[in-house]
N, C-alpha and C positions, 0 to 999 in steps of 0.2 A: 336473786330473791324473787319468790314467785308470789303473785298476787291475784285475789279473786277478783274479775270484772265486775262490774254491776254497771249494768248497761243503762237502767232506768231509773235516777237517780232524782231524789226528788227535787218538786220546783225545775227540772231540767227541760226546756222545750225544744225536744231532740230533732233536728233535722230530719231523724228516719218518719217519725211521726208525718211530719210536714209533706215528706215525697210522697206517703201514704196516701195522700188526699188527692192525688195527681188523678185523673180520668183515668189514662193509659195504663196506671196501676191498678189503678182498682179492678179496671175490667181485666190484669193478669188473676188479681186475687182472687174474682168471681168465678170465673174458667176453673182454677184451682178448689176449689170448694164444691164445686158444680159437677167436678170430676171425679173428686177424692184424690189428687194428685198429692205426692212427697217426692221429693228428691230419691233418686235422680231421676229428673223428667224425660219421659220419651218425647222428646219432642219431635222427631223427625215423623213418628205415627202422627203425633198433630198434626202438623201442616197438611203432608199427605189426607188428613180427611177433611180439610179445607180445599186444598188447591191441587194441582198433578206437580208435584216434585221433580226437578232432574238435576243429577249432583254429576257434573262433568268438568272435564278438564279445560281452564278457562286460559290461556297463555296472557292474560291484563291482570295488574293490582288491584281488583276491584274484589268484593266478596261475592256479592250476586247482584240479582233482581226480581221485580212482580212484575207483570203486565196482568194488563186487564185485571186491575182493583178496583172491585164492588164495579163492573160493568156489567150491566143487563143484558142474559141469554147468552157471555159471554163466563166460560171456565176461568177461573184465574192460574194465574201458571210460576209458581218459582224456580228459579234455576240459579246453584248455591255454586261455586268456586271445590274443585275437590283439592287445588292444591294448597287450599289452607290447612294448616294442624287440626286434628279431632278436634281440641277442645276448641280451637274457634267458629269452627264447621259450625258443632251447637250452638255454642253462642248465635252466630249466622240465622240460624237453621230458627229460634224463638227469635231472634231480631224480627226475619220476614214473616212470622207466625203473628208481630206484634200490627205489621201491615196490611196483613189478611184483616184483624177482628176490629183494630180502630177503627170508627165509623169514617171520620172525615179524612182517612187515608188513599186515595182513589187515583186511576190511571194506571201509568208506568214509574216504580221507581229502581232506578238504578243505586244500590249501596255499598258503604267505604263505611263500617262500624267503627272506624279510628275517626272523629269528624275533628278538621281541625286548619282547614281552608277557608281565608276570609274571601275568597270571591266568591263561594256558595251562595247559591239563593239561598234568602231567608227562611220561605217556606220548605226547603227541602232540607237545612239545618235543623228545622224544629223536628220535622216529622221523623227524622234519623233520632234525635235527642230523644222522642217520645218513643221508638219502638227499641229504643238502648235501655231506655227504664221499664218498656215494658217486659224485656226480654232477661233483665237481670232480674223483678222481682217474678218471672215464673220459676226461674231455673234456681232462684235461691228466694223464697217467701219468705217475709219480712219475720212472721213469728217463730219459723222455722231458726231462723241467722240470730233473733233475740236469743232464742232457747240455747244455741250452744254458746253465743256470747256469754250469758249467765253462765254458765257450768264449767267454761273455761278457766284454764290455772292463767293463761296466756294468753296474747294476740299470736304468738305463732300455733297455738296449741289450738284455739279457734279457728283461724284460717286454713290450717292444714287441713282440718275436718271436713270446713263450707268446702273445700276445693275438691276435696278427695271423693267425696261424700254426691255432690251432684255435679262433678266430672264438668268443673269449670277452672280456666286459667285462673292463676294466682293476682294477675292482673284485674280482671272481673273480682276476684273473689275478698281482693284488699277494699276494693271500691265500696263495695257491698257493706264490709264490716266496719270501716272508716264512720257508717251512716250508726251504729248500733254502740260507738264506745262513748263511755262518757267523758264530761268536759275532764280533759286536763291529759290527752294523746297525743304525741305528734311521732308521726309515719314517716320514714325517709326511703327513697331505694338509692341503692348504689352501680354506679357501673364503670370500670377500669378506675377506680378512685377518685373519682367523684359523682357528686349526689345527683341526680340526673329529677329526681321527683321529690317533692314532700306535701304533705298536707298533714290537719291536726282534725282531730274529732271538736264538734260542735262544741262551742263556750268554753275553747281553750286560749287560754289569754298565752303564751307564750309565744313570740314565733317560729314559724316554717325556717327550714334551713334554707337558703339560696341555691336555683340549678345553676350548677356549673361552677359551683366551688368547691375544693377539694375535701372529698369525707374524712375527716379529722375523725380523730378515735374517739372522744366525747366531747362534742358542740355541748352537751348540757350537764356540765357540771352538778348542776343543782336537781338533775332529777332525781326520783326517788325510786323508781323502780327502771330495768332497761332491758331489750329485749333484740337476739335479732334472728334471722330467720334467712340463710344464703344473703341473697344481696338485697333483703328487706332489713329496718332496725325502726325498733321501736321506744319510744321514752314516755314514761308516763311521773307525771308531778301532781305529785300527792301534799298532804298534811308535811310541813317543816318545823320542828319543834323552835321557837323562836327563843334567843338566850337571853337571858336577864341582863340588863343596864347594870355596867358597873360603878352606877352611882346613879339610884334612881331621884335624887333629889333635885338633879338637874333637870330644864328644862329642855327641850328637840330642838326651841331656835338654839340655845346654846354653839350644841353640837354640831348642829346645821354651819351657822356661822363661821366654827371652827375647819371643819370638813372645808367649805369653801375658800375660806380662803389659804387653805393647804393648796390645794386644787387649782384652782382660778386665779390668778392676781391681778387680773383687768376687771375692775368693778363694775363694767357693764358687761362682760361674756359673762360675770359672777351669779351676775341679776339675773341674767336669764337662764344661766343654769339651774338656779333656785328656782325659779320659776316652773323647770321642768321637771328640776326632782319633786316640786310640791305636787307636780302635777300626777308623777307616777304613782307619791302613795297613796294619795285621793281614789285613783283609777280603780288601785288595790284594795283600797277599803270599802269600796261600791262593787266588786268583782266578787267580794266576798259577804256579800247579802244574805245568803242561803247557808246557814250555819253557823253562824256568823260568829270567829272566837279568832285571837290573837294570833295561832299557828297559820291560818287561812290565809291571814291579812299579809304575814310578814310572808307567804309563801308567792301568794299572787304578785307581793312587792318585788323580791331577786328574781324573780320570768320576766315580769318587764325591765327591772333594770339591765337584766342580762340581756332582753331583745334590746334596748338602745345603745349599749355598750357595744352592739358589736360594729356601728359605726359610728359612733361620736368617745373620741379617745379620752375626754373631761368627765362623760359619765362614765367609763372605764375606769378613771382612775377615782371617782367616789365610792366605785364597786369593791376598789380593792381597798380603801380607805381604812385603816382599822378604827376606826369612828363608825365604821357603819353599822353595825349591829346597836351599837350604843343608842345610834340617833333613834333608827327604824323600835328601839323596844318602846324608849320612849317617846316616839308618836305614834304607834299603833295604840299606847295604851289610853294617850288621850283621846284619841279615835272613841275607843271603847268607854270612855268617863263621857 
């Protein structure tokens, strides 16, 4: 089933927005504007009228480096790794482009665009971190990635465009659009059979699948649309048509009650289970502020009980409880009274 994205969804306070405000972005944005640049960026002409370029064969894992950043009477000078792929050459090639033009970028730096070493220094973590965002929002501008977000049937249908389109890895380019989907995405990759990566789009209450657990054919039952893309797969949870009580006269402690002690027969693991399913539809009915209508509440509800179900076996089995529909109609509805 294919569905329209809508990346900018109201009352939503999207992370892409927020990265926007980053210094190191802005001044890719201004560059971009300053130039008239679109996708695909020549960026290796950039640098080049920054600094003297040389792309040679480096026999170390490293990508490159600068010397002599913003040194006085002194050329700056990059020198890029050739035996990386095209597409990360680029990527590479706007990283040190992003070292050249930050201001408080200065010296020698030696770069690894993968950062992920805790004995790095601090400050050479950040300033990697700052020229990774500055180097993804030249080579894919922020309103540029909105615009096919919007128009997209798909997240593969999207991504394949961002990637093809300004001749960046699928890696970069999931990253990118990860920042522009709205709440309610979660992203997995897969590799030899299992999940190796996951993340979800901003103010998605569901969660991440676990790395290193075997990719099961669908971890999310309950979503509403699904998508995948080679060794990418996508799930998106939408609006759940909630079922009517078949007996709305009764009360949710009722049901509640009942559920539990099916469930639980130790009156103190009882209490605290109650405790936490009270806790999950509350969660649900505050997660669903923005629109606020019954299908929302009772949808936000099955994402979190399905994220604690997968390791407490008690909410498991209230998940599969056939009480549960019953209970969730009627207390979403008292929610809503």
């Amino acid at each position: 089933m294919q569905h329209k994205l809508h990346a900018w969804d109201a009352g939503f306070d999207s992370a892409a927005i927020l990265i926007e405000q980053r210094p190191e972005v802005a001044l890719a944005r201004r560059l971009i504007a300053l130039r008239g640049l679109s996708p695909p960026i020549d960026v290796e002409a950039l640098v080049r009228e920054y600094a003297e370029l040389h792309i040679i064969d480096i026999p170390f894992d490293f990508d490159g480096f600068c010397i002599n950043l913003k040194v006085p009477k002194r050329i700056p000078k990059v020198i890029v790794n050739s035996r990386r792929s095209a597409l990360r050459l680029r990527f590479t090639l706007a990283h040190e482009l992003g070292h050249l033009l930050i201001p408080w970028h200065v010296g020698t730096v030696v770069d690894e665009i993968d950062i992920g070493g805790y004995e790095a220094d601090y400050e050479y973590v950040l300033w990697e971190a700052e020229a990774n965002r500055f180097a993804s929002e030249l080579l894919m501008p922020a309103d540029w990635v909105a615009s096919i977000t919007h128009s997209s049937a798909s997240p593969p249908q999207a991504l394949d465009q961002i990637c093809s389109t300004a001749r960046v890895s699928r890696a970069a380019g999931i990253l990118k659009l990860m920042q522009f989907l709205s709440p309610g995405y979660v992203f997995a990759r897969v590799e030899a059979g299992v999940f190796v990566e996951s993340s979800r789009s901003q103010g998605t209450i569901s969660d991440t699948v676990r790395s290193g657990t075997p990719a099961i054919e669908d971890p999310y039952p309950y979503a509403t649309d699904r998508w995948s893309l080679g060794a990418y797969r996508w799930w998106r949870f939408g609006s759940i048509s909630m079922p009517r009580a078949s007996d709305p006269t009764r009360k949710w402690q009722e049901v509640l009650s009942e559920i539990l002690h099916d469930v639980e027969p130790d009156p103190i693991a009882a209490k605290k289970l109650q405790g936490s399913i009270n806790g999950i539809v509350s969660s649900a009915n505050s997660a669903a502020r923005f629109d606020r209508d019954a299908d929302r509440i009772y949808g936000h509800a099955l994402q979190r009980f399905h994220a604690h179900a997968r390791t407490n076996a008690a909410m498991a089995a209230v998940l599969e409880h056939p009480l549960r529909d019953d209970f969730l109609a009627l207390r979403v509805a008292a929610f809503l009274r």
